[in-house]
C-alpha positions as CSV (number, residue, x, y, z in Angstrom):
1,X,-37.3,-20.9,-49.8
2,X,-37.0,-21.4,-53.3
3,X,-38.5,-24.9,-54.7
4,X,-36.2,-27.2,-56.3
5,X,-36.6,-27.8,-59.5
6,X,-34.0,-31.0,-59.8
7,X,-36.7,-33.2,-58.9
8,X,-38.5,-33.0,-62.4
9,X,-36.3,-35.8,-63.6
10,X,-35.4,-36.1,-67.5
11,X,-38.2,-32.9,-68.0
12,X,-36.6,-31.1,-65.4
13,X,-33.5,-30.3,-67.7
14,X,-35.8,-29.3,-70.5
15,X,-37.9,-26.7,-68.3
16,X,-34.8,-25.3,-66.8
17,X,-33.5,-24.3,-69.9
18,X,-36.2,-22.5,-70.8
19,X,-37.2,-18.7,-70.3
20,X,-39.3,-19.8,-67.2
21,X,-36.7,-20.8,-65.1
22,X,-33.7,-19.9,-66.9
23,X,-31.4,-16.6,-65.0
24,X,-34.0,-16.1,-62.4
25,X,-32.5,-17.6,-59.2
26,X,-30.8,-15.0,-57.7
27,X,-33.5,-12.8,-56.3
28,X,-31.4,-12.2,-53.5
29,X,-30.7,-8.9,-55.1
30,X,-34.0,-7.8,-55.5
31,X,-36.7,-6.5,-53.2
32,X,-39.0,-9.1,-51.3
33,X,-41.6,-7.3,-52.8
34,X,-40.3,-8.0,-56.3
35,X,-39.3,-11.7,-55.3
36,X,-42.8,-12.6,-54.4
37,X,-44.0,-11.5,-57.7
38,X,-41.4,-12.8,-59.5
39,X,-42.8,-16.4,-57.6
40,X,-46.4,-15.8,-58.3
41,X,-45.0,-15.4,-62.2
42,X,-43.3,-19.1,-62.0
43,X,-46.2,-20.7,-59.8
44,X,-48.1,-19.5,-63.4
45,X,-45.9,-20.3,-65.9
46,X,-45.8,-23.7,-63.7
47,X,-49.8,-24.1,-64.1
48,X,-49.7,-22.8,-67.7
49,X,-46.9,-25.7,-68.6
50,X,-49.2,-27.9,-66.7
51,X,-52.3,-27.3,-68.9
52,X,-50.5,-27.9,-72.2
53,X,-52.2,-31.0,-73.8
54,X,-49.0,-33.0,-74.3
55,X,-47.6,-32.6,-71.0
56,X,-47.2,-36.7,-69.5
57,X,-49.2,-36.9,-66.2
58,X,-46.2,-37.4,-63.8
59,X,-44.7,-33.9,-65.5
60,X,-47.7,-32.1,-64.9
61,X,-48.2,-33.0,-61.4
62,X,-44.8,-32.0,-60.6
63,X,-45.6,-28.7,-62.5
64,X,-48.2,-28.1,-60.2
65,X,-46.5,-29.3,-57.3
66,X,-43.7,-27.0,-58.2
67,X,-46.6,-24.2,-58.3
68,X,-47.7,-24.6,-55.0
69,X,-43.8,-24.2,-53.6
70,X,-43.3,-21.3,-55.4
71,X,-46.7,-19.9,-54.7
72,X,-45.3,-20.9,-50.8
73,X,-41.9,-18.8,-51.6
74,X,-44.2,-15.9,-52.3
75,X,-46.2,-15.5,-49.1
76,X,-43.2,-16.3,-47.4
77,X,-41.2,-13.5,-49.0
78,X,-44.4,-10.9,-48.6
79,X,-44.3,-11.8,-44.8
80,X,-40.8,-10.8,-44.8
81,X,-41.3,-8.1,-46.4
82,X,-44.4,-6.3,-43.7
């Protein structure tokens, strides 16, 4: 599983542009290993977004909503991977 980001609205496009998100959806190439902490490094660029002063409340809890998906995505992808 891999959270959608489409769902942050007018911020979404903004975010996706940016390093955090931008060229790193196709993990299907790499390892599960790798994948999971590649997730755990979004779910905290997520909360670090989340934390920045000037972030509007409805951004911020999607940030963090976001976070817990792809914290989800990560213990999914180290069950797949034992």
């Amino acid at each position: 599983m891999v959270p959608d980001i489409s769902r942050l609205g007018a911020y979404g496009t903004e975010f996706h542009n940016t390093h955090y998100f931008a060229g790193r959806m196709d993990s299907m190439e790499a390892c599960a290993m790798s994948s999971a902490k590649e997730f755990e490094t979004y779910a905290r660029d997520c909360v670090h977004l989340a934390e920045q002063p000037d972030a509007p409340p409805e951004l911020r809890e999607q940030l963090l909503q976001l976070a817990r998906e792809w914290m989800q995505a990560m213990m999914e992808a180290e069950d797949e991977s034992s």
